[in-house]
C-alpha positions as a Markdown table, in Angstrom:
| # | Residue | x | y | z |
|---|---|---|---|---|
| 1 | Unk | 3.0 | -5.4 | -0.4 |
| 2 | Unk | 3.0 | -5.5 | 3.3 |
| 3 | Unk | -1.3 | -7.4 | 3.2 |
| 4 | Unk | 0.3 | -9.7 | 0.3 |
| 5 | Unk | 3.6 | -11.0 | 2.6 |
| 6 | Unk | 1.5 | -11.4 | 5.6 |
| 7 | Unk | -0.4 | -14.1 | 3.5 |
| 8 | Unk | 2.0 | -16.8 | 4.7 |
| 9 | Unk | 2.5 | -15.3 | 8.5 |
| 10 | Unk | -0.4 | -17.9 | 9.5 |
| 11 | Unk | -2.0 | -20.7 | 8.4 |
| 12 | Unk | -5.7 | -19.2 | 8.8 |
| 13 | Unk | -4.8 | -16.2 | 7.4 |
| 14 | Unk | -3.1 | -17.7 | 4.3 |
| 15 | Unk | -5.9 | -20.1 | 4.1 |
| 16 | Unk | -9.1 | -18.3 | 4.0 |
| 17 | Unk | -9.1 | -15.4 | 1.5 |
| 18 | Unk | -8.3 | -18.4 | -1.3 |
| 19 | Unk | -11.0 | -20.6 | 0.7 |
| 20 | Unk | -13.7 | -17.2 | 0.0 |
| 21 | Unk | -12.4 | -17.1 | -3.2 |
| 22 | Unk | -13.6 | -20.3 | -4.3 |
| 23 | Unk | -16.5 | -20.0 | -2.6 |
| 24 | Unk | -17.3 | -16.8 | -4.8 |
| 25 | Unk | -16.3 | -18.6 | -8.2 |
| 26 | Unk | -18.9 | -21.7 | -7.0 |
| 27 | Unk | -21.6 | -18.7 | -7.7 |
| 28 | Unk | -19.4 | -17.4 | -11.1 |
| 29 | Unk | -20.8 | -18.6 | -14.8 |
| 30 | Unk | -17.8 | -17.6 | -16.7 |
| 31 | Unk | -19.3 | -16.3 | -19.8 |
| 32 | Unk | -17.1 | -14.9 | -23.3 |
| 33 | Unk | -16.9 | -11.3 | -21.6 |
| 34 | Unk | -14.5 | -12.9 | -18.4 |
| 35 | Unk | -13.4 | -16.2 | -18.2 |
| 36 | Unk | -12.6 | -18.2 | -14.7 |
| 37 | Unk | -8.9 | -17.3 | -15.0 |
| 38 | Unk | -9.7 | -13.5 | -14.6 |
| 39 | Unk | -12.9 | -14.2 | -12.0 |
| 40 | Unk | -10.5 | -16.3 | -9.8 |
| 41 | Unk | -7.2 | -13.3 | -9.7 |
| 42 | Unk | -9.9 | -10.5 | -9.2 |
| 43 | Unk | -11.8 | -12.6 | -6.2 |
| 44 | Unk | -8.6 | -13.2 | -4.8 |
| 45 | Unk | -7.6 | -9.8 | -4.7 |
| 46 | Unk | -10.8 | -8.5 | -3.7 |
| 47 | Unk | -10.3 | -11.3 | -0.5 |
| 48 | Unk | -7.0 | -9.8 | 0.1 |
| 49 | Unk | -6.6 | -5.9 | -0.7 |
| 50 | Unk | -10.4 | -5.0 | -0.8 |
| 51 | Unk | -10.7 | -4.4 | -4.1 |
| 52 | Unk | -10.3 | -6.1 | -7.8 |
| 53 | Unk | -9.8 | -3.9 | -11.1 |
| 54 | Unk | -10.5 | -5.2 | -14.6 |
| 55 | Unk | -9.5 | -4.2 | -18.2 |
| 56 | Unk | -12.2 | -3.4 | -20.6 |
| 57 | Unk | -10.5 | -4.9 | -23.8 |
| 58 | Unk | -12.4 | -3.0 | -26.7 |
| 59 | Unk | -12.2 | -3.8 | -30.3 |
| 60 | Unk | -11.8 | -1.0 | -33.2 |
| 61 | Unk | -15.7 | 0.1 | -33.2 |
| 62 | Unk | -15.0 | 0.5 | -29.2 |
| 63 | Unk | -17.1 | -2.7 | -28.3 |
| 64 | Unk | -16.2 | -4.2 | -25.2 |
| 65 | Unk | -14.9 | -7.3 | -25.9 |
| 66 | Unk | -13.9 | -9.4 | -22.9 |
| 67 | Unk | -13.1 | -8.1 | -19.2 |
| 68 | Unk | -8.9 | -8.4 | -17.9 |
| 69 | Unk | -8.0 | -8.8 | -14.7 |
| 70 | Unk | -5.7 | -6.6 | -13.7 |
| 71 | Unk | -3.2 | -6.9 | -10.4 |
| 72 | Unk | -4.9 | -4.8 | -7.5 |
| 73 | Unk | -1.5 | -4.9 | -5.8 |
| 74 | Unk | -0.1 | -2.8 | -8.9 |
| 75 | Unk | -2.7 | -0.9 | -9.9 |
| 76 | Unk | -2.9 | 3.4 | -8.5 |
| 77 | Unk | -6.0 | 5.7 | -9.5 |
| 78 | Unk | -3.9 | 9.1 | -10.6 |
| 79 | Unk | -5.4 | 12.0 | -8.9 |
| 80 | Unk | -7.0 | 13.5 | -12.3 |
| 81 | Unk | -8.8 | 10.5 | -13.1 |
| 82 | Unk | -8.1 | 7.2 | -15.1 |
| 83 | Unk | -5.7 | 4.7 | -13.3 |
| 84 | Unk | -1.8 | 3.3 | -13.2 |
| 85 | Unk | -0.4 | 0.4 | -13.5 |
| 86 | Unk | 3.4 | 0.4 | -11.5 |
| 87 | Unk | 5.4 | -2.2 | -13.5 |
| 88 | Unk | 8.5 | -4.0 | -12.5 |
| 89 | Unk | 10.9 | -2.3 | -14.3 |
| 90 | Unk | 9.7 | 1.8 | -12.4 |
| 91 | Unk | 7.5 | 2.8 | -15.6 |
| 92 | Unk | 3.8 | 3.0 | -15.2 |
| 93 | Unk | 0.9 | 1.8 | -17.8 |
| 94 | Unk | -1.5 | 4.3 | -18.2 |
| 95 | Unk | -5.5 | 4.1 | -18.1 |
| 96 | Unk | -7.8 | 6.1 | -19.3 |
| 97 | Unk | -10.9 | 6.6 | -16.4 |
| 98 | Unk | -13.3 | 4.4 | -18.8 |
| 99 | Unk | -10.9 | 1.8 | -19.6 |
| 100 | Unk | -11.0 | 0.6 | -15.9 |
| 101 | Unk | -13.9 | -1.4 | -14.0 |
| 102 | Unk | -13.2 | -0.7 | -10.2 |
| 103 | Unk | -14.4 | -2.9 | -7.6 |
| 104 | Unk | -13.4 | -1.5 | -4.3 |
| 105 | Unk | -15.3 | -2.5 | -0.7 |
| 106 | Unk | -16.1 | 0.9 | 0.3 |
| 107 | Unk | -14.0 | 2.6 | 3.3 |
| 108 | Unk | -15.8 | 5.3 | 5.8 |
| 109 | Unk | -12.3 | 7.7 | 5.6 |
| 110 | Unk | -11.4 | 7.6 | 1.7 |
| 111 | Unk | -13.4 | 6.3 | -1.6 |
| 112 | Unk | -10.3 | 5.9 | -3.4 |
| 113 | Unk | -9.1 | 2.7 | -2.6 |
| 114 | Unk | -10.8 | -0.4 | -1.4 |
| 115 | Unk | -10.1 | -1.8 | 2.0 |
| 116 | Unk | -10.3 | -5.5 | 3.2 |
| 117 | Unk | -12.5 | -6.2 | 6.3 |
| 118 | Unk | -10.1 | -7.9 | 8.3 |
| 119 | Unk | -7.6 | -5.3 | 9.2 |
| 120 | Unk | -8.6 | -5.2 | 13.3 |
| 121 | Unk | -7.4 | -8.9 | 13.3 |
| 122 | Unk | -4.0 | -8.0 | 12.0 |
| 123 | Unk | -2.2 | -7.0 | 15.8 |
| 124 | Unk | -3.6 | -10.8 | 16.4 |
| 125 | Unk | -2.1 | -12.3 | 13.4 |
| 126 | Unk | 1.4 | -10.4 | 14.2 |
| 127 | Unk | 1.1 | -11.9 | 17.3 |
| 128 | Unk | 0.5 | -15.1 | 16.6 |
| 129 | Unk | 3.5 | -15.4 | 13.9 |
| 130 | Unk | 6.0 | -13.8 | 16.8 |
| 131 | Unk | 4.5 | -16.7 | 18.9 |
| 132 | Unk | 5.7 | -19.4 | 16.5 |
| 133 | Unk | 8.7 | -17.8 | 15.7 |
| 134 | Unk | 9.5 | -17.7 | 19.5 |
| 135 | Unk | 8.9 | -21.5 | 19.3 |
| 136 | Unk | 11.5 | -22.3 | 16.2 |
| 137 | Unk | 13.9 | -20.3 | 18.0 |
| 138 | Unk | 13.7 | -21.8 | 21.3 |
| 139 | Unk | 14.1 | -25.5 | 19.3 |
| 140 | Unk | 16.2 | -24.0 | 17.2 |
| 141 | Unk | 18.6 | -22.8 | 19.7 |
| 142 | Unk | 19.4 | -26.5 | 21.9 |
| 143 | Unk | 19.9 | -25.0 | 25.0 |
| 144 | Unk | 16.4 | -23.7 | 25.7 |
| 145 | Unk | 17.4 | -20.3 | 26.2 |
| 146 | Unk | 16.5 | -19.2 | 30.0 |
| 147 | Unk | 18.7 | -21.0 | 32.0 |
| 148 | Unk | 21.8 | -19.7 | 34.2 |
| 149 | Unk | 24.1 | -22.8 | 34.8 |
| 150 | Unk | 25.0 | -20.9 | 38.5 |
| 151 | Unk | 28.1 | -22.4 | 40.7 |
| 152 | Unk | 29.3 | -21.4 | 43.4 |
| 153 | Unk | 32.3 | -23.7 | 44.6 |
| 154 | Unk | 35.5 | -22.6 | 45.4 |
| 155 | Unk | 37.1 | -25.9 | 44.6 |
| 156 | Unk | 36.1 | -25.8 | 41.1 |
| 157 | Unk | 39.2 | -25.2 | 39.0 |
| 158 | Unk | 39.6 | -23.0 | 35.7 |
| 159 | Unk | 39.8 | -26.7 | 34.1 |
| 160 | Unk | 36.4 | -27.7 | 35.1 |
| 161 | Unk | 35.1 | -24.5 | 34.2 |
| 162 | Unk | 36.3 | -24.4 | 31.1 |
| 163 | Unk | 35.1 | -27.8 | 30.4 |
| 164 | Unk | 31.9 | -27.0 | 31.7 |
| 165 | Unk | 31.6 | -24.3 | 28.8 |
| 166 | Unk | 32.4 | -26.5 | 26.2 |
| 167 | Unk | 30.0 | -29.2 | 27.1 |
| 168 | Unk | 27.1 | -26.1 | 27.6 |
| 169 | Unk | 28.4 | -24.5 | 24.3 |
| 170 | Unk | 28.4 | -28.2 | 22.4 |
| 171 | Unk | 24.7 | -28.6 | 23.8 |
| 172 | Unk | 22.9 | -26.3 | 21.6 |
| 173 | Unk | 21.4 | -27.3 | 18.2 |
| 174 | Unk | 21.5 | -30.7 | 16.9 |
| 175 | Unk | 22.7 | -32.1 | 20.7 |
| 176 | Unk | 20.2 | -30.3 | 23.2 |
| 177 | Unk | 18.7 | -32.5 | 25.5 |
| 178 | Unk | 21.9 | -34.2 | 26.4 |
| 179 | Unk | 22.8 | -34.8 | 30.0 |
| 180 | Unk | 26.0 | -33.6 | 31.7 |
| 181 | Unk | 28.1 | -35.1 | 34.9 |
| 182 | Unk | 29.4 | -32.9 | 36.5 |
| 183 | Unk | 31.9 | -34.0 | 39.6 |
| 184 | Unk | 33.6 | -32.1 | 42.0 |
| 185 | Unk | 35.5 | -33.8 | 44.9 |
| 186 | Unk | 34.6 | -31.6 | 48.1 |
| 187 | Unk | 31.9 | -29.7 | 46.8 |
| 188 | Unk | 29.4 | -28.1 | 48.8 |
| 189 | Unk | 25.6 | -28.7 | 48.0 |
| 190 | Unk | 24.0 | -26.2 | 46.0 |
| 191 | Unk | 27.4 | -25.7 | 44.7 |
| 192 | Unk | 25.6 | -25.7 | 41.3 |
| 193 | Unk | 22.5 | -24.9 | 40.4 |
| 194 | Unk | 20.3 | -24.2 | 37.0 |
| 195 | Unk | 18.6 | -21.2 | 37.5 |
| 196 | Unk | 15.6 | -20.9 | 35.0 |
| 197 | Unk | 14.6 | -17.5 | 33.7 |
| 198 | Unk | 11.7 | -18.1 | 32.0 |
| 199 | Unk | 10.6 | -21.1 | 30.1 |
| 200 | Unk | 7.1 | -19.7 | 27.5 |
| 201 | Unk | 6.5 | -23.7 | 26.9 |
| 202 | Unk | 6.1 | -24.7 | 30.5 |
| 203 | Unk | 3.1 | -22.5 | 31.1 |
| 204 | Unk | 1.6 | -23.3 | 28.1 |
| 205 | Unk | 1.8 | -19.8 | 27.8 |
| 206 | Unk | 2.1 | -20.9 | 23.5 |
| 207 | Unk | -1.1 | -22.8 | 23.4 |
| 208 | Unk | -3.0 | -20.0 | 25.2 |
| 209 | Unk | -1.5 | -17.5 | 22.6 |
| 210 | Unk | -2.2 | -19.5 | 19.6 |
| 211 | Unk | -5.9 | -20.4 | 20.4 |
| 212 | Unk | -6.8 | -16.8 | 21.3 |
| 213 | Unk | -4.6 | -15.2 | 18.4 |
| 214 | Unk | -6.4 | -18.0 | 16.0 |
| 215 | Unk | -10.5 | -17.0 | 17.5 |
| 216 | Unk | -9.4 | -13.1 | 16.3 |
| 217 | Unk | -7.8 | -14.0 | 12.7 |
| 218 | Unk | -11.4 | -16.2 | 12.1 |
| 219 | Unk | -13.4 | -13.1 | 13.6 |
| 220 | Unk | -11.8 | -10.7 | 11.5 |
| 221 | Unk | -12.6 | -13.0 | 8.1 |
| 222 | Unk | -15.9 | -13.6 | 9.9 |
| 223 | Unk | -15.1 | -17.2 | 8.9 |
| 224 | Unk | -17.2 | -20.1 | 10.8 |
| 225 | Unk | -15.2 | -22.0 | 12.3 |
| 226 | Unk | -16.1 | -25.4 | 10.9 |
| 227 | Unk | -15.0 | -23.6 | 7.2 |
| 228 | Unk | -12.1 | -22.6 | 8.7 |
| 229 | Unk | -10.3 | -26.3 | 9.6 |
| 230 | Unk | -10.2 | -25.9 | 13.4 |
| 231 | Unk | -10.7 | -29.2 | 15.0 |
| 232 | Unk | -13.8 | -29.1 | 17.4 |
| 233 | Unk | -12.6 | -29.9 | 20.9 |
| 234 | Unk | -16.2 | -30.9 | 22.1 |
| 235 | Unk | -17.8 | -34.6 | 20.9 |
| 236 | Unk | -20.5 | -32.8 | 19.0 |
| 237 | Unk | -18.5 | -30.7 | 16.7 |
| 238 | Unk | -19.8 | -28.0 | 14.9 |
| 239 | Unk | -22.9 | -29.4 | 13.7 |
| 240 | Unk | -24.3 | -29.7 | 11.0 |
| 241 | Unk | -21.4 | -28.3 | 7.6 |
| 242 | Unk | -24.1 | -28.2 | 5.1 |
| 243 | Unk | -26.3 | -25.9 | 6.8 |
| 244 | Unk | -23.3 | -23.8 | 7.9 |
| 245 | Unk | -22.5 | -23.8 | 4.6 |
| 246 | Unk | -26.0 | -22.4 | 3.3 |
| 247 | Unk | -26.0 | -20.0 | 5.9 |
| 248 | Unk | -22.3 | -19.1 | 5.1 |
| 249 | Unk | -22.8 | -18.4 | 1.7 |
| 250 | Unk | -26.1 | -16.6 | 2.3 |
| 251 | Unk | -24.8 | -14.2 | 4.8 |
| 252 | Unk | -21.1 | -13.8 | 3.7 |
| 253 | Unk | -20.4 | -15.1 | 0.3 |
| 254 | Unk | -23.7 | -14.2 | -2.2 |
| 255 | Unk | -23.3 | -9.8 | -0.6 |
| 256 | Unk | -19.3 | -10.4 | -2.0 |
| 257 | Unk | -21.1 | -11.6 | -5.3 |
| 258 | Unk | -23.4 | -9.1 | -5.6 |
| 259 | Unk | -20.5 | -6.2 | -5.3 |
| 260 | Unk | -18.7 | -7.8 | -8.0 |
| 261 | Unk | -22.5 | -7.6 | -10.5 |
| 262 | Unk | -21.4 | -3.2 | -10.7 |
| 263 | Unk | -19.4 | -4.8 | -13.2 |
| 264 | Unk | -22.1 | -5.9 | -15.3 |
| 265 | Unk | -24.2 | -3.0 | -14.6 |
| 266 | Unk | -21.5 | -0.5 | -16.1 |
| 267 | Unk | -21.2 | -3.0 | -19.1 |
| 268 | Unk | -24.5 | -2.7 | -19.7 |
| 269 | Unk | -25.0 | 1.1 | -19.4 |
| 270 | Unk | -21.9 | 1.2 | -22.0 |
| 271 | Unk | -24.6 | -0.1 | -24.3 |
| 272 | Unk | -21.4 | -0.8 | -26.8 |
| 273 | Unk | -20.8 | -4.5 | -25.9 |
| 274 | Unk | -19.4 | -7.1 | -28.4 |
| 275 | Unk | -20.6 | -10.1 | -26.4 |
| 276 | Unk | -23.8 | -11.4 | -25.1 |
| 277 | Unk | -25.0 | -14.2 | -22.4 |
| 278 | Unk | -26.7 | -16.4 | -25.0 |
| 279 | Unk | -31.0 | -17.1 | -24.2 |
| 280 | Unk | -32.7 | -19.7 | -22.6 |
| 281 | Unk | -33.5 | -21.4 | -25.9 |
| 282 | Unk | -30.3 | -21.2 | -27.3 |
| 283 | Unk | -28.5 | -22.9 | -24.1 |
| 284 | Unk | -31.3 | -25.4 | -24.3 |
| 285 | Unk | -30.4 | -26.0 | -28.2 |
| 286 | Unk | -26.7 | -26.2 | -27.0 |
């Protein structure tokens, strides 16, 4: 639950796996044993948790019929063998070991579950969402949190100070920005000052954040980043997207393809399938 949530904690991150995803079902011919429906949910969760499951729907003579998706972020492998489904309401669906197809990117610890490839990124990605949340708040709050209204002068009375609480207090939210007179006959200079105690915009300590944060999220999805919609801050660009692309797909996309083919090996080992990819004559017939 905690990968699934941190989908919308950046825009890259929340972008990419669907961006891989259709860059996998560009590749897919849906056929009668899976359809794009099921293709798309299992990519997507394959992008996200590292791993897809499917449902081998059989028919009374134990023929496979056609290939469900099933939700990876439900879905538990018992530890006798076959798999569980944790529903909604606490019960569990129960499957038998041969019922399941499991497509899991292999992990070097365990060979239970699947693991997606961009977990070193996510101390970048946590960063980067405290980084605009720091922003909102310091909007958010009017006042620009970080400043000591200091004074000093005895001939302020409780009046003015009081009044000078309520105008500081009225300033935040919808009214920051406002400016404030402030007069006291006889005051000293430096009698008050604004004493800041640390402003994250003025450095441009957020851009810095953001742009580093942002190279690790891409890294991690070993995304280019022309695929990823970062604007190039040189004249040339990136070069050239279509050969990107080819290279892209070549390198990243066609290995993710070939991982999700066990599928079709184990169907046809099972030798007992109800459905077949028609032949070259019969597609040219139509």
């Amino acid at each position: 639950m905690g990968l699934a949530k941190l989908l919308q904690a950046n825009a890259h991150h929340g972008a990419i796996p669907p961006f891989k995803r259709n860059l996998v079902l560009r590749e897919f011919l849906p056929s009668q044993g899976i359809s794009h429906q099921a293709m798309s949910r299992a990519a997507l969760d394959f992008m996200v948790f590292g791993e897809s499951y499917f449902l081998r729907n059989r028919n009374a003579f134990g023929q496979v019929l056609q290939l469900e998706h099933l939700p990876a972020i439900n879905m538990r492998v018992k530890v006798g063998g076959g798999f569980a489904m944790l529903m909604p309401d606490g019960t569990r669906v129960e499957f038998d070991q041969e019922e399941v197809e499991h497509v899991f990117n292999y992990d070097v610890q365990q060979n239970i579950y699947g693991i997606p490839d961009y977990l070193g990124g996510l101390q970048a990605l946590l960063l980067n969402e405290s980084a605009t949340l720091f922003r909102r708040r310091y909007y958010n709050n009017g006042a620009h949190v970080g400043y000591i209204f200091y004074s000093n002068d005895p001939n302020m009375s409780e009046e003015d100070e009081e009044e000078l609480q309520a105008q500081i207090g009225n300033s935040k939210g919808v009214g920051n920005f406002r400016s404030m007179f402030v007069n006291i006959p006889g005051g000293a200079e430096k009698a008050i000052q604004i004493i800041p105690v640390g402003d994250f915009q003025s450095k441009d300590d957020l851009e810095k954040v953001k742009n580093i944060t942002r190279n690790d999220i891409i890294a991690a999805w070993r995304m280019n980043p022309a695929l990823a919609g970062i604007i190039p801050e040189n004249s040339g660009g990136f070069g050239d997207i279509e050969k990107i692309d080819r290279v892209y797909t070549n390198n990243e996309i066609r290995p993710i393809c070939q991982m999700f083919n066990q599928v079709n090996d184990s169907l046809r080992a099972d030798r007992r399938i109800a459905w077949r990819e028609p032949s070259n004559e019969e597609k040219s017939a139509g």
